[in-house]
KOLVO-150567 format. One line per 3 residues: their letters; for each residue x, y, z of N, C-alpha, C, O. Coordinates in steps of 0.2 Angstrom, whole numbers, plus 2048, in hexadecimal, padded with zeros to 3 digits. Layout:
A> X,Y,Z,X,Y,Z,X,Y,Z,X,Y,Z  ...;
***
This chain:
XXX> B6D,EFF,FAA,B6B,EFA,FAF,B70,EF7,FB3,B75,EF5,FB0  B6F,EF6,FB9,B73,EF4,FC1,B78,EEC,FBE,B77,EE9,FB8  B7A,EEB,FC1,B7C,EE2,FC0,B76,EDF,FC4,B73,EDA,FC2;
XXX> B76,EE3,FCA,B71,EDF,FCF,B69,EE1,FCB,B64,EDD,FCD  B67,EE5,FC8,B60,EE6,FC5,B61,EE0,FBF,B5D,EDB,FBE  B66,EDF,FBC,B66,ED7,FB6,B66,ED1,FBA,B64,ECC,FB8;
XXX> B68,ED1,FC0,B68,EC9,FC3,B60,ECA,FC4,B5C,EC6,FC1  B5E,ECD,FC9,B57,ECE,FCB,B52,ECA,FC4,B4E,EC5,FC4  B55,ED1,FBD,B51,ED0,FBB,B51,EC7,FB6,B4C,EC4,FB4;
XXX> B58,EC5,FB7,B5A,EBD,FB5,B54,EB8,FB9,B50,EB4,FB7  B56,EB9,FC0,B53,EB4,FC6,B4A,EB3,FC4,B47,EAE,FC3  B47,EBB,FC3,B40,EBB,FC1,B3D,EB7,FBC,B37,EB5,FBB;
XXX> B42,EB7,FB7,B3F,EB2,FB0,B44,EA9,FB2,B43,EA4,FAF  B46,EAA,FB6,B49,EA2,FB6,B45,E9E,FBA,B46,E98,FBA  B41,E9F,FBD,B3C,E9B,FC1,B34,E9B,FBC,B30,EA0,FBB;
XXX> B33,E95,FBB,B2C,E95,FB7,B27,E91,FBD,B28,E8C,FBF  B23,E95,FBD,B1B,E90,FC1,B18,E8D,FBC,B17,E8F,FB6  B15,E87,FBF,B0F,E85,FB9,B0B,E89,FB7,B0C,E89,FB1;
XXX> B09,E8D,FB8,B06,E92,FB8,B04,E97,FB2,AFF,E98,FAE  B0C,E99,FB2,B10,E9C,FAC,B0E,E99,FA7,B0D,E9C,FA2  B0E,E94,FA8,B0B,E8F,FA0,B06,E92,F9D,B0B,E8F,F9A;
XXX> B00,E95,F9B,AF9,E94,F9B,AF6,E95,F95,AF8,E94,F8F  AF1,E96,F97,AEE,E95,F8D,AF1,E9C,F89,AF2,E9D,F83  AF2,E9F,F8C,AF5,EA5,F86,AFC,EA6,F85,AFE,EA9,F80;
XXX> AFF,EA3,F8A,B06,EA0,F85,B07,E9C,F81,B0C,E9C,F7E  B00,E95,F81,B00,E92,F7E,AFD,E94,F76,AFE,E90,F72  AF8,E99,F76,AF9,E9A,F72,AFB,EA1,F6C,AF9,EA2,F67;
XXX> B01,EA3,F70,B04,EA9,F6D,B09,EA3,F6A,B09,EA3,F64  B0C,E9D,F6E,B11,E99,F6A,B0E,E96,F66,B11,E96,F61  B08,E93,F65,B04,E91,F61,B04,E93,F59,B05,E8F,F54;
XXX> B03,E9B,F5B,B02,E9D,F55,B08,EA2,F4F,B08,EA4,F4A  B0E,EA0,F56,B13,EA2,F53,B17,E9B,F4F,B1B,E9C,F4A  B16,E96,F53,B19,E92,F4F,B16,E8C,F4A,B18,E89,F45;
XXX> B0F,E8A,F4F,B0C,E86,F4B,B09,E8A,F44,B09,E87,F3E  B07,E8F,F43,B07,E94,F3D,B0B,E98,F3B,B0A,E99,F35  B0F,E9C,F3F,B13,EA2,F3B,B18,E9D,F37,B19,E9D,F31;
XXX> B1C,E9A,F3C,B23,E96,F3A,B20,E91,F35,B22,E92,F2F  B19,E89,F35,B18,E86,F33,B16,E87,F2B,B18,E83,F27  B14,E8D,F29,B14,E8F,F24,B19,E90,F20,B18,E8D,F1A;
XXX> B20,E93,F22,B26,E92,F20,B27,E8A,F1D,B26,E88,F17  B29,E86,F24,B2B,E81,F23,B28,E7C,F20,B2A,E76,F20  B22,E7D,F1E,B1C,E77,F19,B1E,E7C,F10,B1F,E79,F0B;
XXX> B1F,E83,F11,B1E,E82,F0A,B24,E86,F07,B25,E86,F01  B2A,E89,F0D,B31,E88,F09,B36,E81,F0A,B39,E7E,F06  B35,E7E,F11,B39,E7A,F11,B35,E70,F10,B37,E6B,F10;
XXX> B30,E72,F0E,B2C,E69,F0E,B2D,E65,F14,B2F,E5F,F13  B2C,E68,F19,B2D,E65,F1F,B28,E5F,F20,B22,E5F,F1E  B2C,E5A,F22,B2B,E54,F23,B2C,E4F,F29,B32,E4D,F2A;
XXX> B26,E4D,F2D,B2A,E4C,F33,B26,E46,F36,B20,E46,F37  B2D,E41,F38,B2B,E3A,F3A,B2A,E3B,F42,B2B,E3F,F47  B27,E33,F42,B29,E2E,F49,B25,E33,F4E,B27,E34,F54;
XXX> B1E,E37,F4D,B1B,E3B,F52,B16,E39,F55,B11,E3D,F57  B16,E30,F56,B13,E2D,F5B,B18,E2B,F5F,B17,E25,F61  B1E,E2D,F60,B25,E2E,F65,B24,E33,F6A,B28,E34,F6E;
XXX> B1F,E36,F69,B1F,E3B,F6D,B16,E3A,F72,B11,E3B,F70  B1A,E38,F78,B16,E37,F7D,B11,E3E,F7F,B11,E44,F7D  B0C,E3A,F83,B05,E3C,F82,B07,E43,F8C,B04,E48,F8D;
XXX> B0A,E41,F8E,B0E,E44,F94,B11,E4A,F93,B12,E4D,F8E  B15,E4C,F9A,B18,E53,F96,B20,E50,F9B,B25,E54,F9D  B21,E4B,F9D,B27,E49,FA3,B2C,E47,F9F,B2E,E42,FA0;
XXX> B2F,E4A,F99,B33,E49,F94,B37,E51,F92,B34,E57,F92  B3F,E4E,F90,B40,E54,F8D,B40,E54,F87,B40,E4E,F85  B40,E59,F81,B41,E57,F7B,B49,E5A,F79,B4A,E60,F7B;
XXX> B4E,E56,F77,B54,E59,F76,B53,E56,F6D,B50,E51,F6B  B57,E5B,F69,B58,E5A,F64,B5F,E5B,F61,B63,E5E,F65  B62,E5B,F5B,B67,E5C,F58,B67,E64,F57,B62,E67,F58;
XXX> B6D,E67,F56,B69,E70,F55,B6E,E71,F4E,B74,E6E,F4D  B6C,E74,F4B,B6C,E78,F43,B6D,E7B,F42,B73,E7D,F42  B65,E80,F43,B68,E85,F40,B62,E8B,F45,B5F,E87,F48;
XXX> B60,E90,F46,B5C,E94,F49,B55,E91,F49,B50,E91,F4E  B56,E8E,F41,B4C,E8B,F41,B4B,E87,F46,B46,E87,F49  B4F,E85,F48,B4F,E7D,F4C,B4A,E7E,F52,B46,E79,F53;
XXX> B4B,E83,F58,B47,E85,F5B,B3E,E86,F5A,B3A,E82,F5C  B3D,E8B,F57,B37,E8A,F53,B34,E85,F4F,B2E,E85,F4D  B38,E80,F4D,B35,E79,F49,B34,E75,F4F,B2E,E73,F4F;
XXX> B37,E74,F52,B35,E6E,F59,B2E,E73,F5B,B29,E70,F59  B2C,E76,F5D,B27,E7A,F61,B24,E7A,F59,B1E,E7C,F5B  B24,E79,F54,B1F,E7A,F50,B1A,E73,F4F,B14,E73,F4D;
XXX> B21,E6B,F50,B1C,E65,F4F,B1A,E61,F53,B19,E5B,F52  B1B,E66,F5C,B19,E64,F62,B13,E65,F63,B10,E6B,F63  B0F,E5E,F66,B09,E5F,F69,B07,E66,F6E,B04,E6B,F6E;
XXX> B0E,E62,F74,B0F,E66,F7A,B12,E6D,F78,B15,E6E,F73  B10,E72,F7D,B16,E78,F7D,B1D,E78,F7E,B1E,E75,F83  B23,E7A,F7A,B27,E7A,F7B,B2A,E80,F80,B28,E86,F80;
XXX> B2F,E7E,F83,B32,E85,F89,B3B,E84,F85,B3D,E7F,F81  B3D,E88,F86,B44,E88,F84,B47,E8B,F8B,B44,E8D,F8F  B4D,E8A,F8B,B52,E91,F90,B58,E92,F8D,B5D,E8F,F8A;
XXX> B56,E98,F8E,B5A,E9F,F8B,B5E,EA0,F8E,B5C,E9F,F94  B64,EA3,F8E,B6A,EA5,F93,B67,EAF,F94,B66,EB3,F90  B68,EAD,F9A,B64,EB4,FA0,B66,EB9,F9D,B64,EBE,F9F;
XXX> B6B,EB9,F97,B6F,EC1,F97,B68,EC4,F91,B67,ECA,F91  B63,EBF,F8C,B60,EC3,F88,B5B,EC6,F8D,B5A,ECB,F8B  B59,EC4,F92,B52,EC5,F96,B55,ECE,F97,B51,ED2,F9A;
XXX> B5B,ED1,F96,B5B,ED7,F99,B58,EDB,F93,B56,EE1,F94  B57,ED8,F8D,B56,EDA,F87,B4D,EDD,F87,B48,ED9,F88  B4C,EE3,F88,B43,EE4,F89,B40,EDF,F83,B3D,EDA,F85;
XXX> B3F,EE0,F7D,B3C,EDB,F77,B3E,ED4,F79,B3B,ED1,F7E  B43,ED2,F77,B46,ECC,F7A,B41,EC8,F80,B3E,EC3,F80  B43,ECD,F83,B3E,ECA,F8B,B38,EC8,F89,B35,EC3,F8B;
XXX> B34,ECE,F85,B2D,ECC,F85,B2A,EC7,F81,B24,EC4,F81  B31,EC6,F7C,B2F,EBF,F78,B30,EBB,F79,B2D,EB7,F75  B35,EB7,F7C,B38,EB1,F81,B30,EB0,F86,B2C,EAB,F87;
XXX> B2F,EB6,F89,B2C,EB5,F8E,B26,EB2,F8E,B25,EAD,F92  B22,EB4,F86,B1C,EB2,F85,B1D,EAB,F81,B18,EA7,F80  B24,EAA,F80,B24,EA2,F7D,B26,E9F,F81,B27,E99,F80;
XXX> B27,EA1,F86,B28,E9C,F8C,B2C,E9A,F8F,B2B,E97,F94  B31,E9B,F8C,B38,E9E,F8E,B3A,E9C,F95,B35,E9B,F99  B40,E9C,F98,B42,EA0,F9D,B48,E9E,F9F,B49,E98,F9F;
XXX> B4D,EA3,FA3,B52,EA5,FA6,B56,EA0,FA8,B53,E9C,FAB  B60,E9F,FA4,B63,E9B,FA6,B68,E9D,FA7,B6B,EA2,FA3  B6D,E9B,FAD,B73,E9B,FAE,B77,E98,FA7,B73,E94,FA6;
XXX> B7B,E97,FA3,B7F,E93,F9E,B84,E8E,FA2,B85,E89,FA0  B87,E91,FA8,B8C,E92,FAC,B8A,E8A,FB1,B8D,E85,FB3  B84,E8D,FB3,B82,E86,FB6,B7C,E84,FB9,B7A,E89,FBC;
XXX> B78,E80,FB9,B72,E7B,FBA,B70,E81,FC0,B74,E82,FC5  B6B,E83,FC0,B69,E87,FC5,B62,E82,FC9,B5F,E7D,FC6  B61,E84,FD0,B5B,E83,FD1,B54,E85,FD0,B50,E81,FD2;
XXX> B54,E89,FCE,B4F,E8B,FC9,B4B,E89,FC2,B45,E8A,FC1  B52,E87,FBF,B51,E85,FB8,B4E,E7C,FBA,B48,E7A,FB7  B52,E77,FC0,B4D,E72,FC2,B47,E73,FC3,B43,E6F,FC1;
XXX> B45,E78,FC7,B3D,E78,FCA,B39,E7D,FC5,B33,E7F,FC6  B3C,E7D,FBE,B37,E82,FB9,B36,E7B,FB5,B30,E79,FB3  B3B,E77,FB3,B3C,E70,FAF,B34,E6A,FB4,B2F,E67,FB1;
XXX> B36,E6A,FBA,B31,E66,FBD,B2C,E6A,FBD,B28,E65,FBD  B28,E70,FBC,B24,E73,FBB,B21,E72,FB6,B1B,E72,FB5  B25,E70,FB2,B21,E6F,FAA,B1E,E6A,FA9,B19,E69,FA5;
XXX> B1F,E65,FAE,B1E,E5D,FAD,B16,E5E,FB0,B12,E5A,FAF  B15,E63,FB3,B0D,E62,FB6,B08,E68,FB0,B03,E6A,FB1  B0D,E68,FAA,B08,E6C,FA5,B08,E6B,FA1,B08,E65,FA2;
XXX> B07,E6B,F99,B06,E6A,F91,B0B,E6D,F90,B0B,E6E,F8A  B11,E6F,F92,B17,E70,F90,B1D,E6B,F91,B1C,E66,F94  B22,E6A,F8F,B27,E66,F8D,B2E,E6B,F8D,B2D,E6F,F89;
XXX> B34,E6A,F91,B3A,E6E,F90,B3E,E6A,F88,B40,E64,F87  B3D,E6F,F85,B41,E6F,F80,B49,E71,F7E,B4A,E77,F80  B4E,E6E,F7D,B54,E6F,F7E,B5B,E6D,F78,B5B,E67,F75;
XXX> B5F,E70,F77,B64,E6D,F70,B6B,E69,F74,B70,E6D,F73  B6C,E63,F78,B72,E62,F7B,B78,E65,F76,B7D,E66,F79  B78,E65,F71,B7C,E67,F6F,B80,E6F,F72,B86,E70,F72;
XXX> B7C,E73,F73,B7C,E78,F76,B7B,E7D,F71,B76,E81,F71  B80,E7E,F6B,B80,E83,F66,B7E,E80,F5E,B7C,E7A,F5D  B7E,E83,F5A,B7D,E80,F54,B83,E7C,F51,B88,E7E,F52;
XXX> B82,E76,F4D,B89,E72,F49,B86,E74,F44,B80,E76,F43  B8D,E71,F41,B8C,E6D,F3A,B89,E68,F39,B8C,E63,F3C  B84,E68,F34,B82,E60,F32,B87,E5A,F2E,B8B,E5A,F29;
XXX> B86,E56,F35,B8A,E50,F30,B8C,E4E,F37,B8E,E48,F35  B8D,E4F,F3F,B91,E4D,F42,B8B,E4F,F48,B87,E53,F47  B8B,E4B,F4C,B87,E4D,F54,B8E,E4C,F59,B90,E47,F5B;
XXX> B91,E51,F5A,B95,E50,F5B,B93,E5A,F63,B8F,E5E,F63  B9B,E58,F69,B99,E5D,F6D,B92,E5E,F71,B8E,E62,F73  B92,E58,F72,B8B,E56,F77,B8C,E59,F7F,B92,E57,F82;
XXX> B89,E5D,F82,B88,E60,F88,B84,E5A,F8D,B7F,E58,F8C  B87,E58,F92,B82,E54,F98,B7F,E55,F9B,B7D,E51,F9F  B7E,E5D,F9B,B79,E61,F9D,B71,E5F,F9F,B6E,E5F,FA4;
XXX> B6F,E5C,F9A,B67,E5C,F98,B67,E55,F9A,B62,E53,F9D  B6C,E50,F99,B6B,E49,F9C,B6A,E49,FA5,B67,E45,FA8  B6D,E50,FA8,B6E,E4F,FAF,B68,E54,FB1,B66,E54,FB7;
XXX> B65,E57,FAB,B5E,E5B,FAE,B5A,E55,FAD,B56,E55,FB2  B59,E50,FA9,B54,E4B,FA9,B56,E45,FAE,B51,E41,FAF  B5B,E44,FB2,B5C,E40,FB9,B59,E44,FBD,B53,E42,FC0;
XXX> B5B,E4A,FBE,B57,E4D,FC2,B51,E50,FC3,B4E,E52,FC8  B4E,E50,FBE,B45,E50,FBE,B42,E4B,FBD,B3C,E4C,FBC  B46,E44,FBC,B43,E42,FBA,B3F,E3F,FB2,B3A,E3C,FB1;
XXX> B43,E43,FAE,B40,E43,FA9,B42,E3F,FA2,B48,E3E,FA1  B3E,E3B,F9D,B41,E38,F97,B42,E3C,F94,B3F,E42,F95  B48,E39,F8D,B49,E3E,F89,B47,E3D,F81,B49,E37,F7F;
XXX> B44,E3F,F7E,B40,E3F,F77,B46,E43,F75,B47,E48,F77  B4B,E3F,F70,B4E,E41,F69,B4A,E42,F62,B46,E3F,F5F  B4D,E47,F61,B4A,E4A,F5A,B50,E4C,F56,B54,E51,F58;
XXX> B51,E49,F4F,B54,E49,F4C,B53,E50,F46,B4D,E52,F45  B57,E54,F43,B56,E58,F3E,B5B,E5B,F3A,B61,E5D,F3B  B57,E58,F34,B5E,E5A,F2E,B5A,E60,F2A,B54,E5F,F29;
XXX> B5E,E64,F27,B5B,E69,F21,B59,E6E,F22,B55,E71,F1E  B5B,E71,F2A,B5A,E77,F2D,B5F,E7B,F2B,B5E,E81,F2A  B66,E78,F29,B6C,E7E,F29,B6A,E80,F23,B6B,E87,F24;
XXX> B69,E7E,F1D,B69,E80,F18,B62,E87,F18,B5D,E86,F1A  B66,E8C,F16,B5F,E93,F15,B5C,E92,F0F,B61,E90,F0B  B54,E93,F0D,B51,E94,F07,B4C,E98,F0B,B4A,E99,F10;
XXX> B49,E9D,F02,B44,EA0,F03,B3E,E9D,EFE,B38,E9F,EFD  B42,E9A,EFB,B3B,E9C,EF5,B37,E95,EF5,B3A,E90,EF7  B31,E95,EF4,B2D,E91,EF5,B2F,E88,EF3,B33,E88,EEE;
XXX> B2E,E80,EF5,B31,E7B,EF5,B38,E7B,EF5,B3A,E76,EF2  B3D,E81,EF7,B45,E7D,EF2,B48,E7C,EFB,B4E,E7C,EFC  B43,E7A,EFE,B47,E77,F05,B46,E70,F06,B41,E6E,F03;
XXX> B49,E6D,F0B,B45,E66,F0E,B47,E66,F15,B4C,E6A,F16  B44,E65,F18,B46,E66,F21,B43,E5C,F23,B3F,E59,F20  B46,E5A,F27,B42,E52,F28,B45,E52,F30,B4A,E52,F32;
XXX> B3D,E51,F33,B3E,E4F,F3C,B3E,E49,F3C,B3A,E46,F39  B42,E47,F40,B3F,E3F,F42,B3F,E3E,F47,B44,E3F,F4A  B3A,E3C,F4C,B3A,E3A,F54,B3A,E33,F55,B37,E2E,F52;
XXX> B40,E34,F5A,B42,E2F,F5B,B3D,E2A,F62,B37,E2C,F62  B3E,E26,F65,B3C,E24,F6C,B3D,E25,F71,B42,E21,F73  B3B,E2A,F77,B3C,E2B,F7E,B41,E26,F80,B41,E20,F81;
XXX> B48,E2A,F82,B4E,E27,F87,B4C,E26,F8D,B4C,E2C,F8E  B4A,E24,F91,B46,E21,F98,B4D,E27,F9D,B53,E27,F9B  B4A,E29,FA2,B4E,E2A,FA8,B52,E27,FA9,B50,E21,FA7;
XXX> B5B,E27,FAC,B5E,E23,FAF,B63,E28,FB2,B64,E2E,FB0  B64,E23,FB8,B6B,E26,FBC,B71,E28,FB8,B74,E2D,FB9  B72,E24,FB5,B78,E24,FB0,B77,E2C,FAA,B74,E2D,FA5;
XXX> B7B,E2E,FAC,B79,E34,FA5,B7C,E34,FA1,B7A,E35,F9C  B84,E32,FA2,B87,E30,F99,B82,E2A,F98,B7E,E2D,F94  B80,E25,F9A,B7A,E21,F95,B78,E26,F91,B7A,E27,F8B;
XXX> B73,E2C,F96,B6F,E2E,F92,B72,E31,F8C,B70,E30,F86  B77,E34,F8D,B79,E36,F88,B7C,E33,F83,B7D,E36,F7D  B7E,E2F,F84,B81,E2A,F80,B7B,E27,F7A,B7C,E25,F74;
XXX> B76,E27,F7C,B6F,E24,F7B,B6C,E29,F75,B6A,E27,F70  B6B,E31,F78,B6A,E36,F74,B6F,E37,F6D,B6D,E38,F68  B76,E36,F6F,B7B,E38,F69,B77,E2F,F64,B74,E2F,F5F;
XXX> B79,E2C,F66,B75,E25,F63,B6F,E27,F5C,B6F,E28,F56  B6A,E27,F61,B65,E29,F5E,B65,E2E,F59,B62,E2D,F53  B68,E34,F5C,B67,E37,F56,B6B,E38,F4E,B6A,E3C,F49;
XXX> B70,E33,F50,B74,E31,F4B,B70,E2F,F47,B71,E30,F41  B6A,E2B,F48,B67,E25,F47,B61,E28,F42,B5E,E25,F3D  B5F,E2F,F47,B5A,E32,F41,B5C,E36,F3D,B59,E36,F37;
XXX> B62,E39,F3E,B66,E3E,F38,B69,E3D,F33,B69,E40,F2E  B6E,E36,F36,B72,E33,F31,B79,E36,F32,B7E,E35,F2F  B79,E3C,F39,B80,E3E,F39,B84,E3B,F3F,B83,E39,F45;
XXX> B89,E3B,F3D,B8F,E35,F42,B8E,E38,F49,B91,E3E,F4B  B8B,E34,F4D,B90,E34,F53,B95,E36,F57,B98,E30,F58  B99,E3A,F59,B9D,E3C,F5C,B9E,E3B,F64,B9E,E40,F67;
XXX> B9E,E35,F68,B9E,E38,F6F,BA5,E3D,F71,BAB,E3E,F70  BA0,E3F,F76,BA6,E42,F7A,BAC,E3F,F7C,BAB,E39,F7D  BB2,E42,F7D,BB7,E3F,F81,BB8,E3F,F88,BBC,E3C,F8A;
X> BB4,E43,F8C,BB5,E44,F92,BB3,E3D,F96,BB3,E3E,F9C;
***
């Protein structure tokens, strides 16, 4: 495949319409996370999950959370009213599987490198559906015990669209189990950080919080 057939095919999934949303995305994610994953995490892990009248009746919010471990993704979308969207860095979309399963989850196409216009007008797109941009400021997986390596990324898409941000805390993803109760997982939702010009606030606001639901130390950035 071309360089220019991979951007083409980048640019095609980084733009979402409302559109895109619809009922059978909403229920392919549905039934892969409210049932296939919920099953996992109710009867190996004893998932356990607060504070989920914090989570507004709108979709003009981001959800950013702490990130763990792989489950992490799939558990936020599993004890979400709304649909959850993620963005993926554009190089899996060249992947055929890959593609077709981002796609139907909702997924879609991200520079890493830098805030596109795209990724803005696919985030404001969400706000007029049952979906909600879901996101880990962290950017990659920690270790538990530290929030620590916060990205300002997600505070400056929430200036920009407009958006509050819903903290969600999560401890008990890192550790792997299989066998049935020998896990515990616990969410805690936190309260909607309000819009502001200020994005260290917000971010400052986010590492806060989620110290607050996890119990792990705060680290701000030095920058």
């Amino acid at each position: 495949m071309s360089i220019e057939t991979k951007k083409t095919q980048a640019n095609k999934y980084s733009l979402r319409e409302p559109g895109f949303y619809n009922i059978w995305r909403r229920i392919f994610l549905f039934l892969v996370t409210h049932i296939g994953y919920m099953v996992r995490f109710k009867l190996v892990y004893r998932l356990e999950v607060q504070g989920k009248e914090n989570i507004p009746k709108t979709s003009d919010f981001i959800v950013a959370a702490n990130h763990l471990s792989t489950l992490d993704p799939p558990l936020i979308c599993a004890i979400m009213p709304q649909g959850v969207a993620y963005m993926a860095k554009k190089e899996l979309f060249n992947n055929i599987f890959l593609r077709w399963w981002l796609d139907w989850l909702g997924a879609f196409a991200v520079d890493r490198e830098k805030l596109g216009v795209s990724t803005i007008k696919t985030v404001k797109a969400l706000k007029s559906t049952n979906w909600v941009l879901g996101i880990f400021p962290q950017g990659t997986r920690q270790e538990a015990g530290e929030v620590s390596n916060i990205t300002k990324g997600f505070a400056s898409l929430a200036k920009t669209t407009k958006c509050g941000i819903l903290p969600i805390g999560i401890t008990g993803t890192q550790e792997v189990h299989r066998w049935p109760f020998t896990g515990k997982i616990i969410v805690r939702i936190g309260k909607v950080i309000p819009c502001s010009n200020d994005v260290n606030e917000m971010v400052d606001k986010w590492g806060k919080s989620i110290e607050e639901l996890t119990g792990f130390k705060y680290i701000p950035s030095k920058e």
